[in-house]
MIDOSE-1310 file (N, C-alpha, C; in nm, 2 decimals, decimal comma, always signed):
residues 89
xxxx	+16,58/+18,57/+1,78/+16,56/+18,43/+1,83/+16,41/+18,41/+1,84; +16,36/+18,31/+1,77/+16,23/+18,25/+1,76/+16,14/+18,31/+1,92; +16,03/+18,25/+1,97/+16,00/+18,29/+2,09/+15,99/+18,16/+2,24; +15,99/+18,08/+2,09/+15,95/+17,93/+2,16/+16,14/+17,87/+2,19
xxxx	+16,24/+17,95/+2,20/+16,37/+17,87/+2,19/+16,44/+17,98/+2,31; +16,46/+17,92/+2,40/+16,51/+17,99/+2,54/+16,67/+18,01/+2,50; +16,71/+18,10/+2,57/+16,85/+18,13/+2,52/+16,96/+17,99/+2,58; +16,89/+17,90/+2,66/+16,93/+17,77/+2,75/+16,94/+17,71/+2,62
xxxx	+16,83/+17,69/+2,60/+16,80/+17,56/+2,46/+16,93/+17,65/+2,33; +16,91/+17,75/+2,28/+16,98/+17,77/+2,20/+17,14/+17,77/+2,22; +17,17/+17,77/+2,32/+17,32/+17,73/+2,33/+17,31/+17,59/+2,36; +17,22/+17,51/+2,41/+17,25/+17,38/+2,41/+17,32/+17,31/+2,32
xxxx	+17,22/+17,33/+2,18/+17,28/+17,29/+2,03/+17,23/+17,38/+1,93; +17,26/+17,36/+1,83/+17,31/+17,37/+1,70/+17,14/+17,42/+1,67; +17,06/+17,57/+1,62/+16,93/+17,59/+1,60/+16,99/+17,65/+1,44; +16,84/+17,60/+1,37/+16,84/+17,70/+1,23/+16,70/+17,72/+1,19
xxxx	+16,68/+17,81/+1,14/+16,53/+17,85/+1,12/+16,55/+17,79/+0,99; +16,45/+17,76/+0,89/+16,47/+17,72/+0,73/+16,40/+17,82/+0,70; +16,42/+17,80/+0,55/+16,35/+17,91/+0,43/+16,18/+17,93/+0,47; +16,12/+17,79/+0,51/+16,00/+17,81/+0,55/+15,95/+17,80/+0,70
xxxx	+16,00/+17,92/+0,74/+15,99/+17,94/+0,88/+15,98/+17,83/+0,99; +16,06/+17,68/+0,97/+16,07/+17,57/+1,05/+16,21/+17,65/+1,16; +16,15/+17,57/+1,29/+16,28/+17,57/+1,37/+16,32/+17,44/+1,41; +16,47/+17,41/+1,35/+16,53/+17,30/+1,32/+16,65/+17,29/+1,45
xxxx	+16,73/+17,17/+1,48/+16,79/+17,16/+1,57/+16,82/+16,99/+1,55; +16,97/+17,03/+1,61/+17,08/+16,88/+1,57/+17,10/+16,88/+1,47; +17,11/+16,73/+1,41/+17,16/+16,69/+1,29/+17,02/+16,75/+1,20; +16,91/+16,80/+1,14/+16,82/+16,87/+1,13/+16,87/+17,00/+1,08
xxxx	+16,90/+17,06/+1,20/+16,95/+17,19/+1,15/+17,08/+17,19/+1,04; +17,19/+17,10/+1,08/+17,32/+17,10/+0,98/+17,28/+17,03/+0,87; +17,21/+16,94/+0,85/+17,16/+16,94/+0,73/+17,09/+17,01/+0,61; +17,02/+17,12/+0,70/+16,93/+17,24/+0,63/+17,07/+17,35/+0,61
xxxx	+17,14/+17,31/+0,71/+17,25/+17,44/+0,71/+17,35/+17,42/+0,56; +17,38/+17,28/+0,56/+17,41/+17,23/+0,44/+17,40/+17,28/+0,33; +17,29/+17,21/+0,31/+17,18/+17,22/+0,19/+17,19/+17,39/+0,13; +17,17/+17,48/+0,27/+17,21/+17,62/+0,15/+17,35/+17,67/+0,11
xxxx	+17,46/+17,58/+0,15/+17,58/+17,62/+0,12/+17,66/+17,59/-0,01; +17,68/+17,68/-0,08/+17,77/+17,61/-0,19/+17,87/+17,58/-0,13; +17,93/+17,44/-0,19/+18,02/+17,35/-0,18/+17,98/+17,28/-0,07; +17,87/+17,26/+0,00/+17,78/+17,18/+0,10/+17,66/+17,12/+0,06
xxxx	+17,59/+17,16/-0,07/+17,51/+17,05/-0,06/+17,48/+16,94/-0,08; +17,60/+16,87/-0,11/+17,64/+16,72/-0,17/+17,61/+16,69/-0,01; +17,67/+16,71/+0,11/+17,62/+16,71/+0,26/+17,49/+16,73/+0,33; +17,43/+16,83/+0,25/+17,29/+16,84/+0,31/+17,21/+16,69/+0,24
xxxx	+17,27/+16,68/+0,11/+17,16/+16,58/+0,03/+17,20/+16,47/+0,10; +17,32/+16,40/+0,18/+17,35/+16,35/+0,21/+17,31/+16,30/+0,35; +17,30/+16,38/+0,44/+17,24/+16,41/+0,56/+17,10/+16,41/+0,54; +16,99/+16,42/+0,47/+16,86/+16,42/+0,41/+16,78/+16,28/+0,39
xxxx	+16,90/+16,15/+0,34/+16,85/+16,09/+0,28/+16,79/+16,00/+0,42; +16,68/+15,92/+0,37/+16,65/+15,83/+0,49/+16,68/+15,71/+0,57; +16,74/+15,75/+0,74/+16,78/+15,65/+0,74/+16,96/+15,73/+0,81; +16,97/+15,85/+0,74/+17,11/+15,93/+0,77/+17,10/+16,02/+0,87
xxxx	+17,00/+16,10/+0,86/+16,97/+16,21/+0,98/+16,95/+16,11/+1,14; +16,89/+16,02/+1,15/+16,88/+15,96/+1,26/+17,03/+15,91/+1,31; +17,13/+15,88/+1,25/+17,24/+15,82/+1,24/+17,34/+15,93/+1,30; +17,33/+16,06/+1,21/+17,39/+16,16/+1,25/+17,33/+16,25/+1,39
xxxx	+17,22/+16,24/+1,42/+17,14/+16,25/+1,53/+17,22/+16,19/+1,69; +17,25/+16,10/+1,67/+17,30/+15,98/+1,73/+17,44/+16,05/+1,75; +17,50/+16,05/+1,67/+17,62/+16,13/+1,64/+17,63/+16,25/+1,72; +17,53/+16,36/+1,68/+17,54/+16,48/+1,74/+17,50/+16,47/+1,90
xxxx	+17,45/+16,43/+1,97/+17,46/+16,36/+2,09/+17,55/+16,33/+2,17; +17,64/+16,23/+2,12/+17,75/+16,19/+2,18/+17,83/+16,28/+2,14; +17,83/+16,39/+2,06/+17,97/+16,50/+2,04/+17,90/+16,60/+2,19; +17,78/+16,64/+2,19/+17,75/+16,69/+2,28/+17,74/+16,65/+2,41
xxxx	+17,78/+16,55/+2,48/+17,83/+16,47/+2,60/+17,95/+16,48/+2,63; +18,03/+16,50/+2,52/+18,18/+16,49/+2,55/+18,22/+16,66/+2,48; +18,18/+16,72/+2,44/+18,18/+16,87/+2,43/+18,27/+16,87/+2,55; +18,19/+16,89/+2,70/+18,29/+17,00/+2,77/+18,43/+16,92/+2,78
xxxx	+18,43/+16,82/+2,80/+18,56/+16,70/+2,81/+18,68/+16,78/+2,70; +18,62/+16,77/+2,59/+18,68/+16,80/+2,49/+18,74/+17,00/+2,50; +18,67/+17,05/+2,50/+18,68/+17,21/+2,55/+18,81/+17,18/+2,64; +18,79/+17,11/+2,76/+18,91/+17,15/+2,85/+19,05/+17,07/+2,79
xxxx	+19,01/+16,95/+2,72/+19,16/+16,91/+2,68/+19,21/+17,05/+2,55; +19,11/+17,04/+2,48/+19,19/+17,19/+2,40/+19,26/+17,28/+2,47; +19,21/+17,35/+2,55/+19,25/+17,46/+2,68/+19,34/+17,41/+2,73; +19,34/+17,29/+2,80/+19,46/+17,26/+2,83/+19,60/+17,28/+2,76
xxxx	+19,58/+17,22/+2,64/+19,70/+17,20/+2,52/+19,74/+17,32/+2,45; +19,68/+17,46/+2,51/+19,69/+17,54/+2,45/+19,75/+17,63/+2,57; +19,74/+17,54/+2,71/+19,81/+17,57/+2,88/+19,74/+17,68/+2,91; +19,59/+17,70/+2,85/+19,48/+17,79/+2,93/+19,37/+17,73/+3,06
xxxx	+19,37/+17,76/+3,15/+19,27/+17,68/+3,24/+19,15/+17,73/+3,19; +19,04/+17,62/+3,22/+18,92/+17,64/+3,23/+18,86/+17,77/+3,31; +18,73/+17,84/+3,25/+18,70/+17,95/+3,32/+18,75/+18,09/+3,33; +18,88/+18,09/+3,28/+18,97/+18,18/+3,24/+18,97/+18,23/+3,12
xxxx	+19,00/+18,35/+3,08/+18,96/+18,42/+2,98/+19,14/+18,48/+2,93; +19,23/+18,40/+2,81/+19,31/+18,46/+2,77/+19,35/+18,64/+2,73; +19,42/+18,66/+2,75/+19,48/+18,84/+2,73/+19,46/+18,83/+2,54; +19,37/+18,95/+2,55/+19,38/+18,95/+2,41/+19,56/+18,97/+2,35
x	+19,56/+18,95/+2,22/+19,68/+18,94/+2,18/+19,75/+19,08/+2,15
């Protein structure tokens, strides 16, 4: 882990270092993440263009507000409570 990214910040969101030692984050990072995936870079180029990242930025945000919301309806529907840790199988 970089030295400048606290283990707070890196679970916050989404971090990726790039090819040229950049440390990326949000829509940023999944776009770089993209970009080196085969069968993903039609998405990174996509996520890149200008005008898109800011958009998807926006995007990643509001998924990250409603993250824990979302966490507990999963858990729920799967009849696990929050904070609890299922029996391995």
């Amino acid at each position: 882990m970089p030295d400048v990214l606290t283990r707070g910040a890196a679970m916050a969101r989404l971090h990726v270092l790039s090819r040229d030692d950049r440390l990326l984050s949000g829509a940023a990072a999944f776009a770089e993440l993209w970009s080196q995936v085969p069968g993903w870079r039609w998405a990174g180029r996509l996520a890149s263009l200008p005008g898109v990242t800011p958009l998807l930025e926006a995007s990643y945000r509001l998924f990250l507000l409603l993250r824990p919301a979302l966490v507990r309806l999963f858990l729920a529907a799967r009849g696990i409570r929050a904070g609890t840790r299922p029996l391995a199988p």
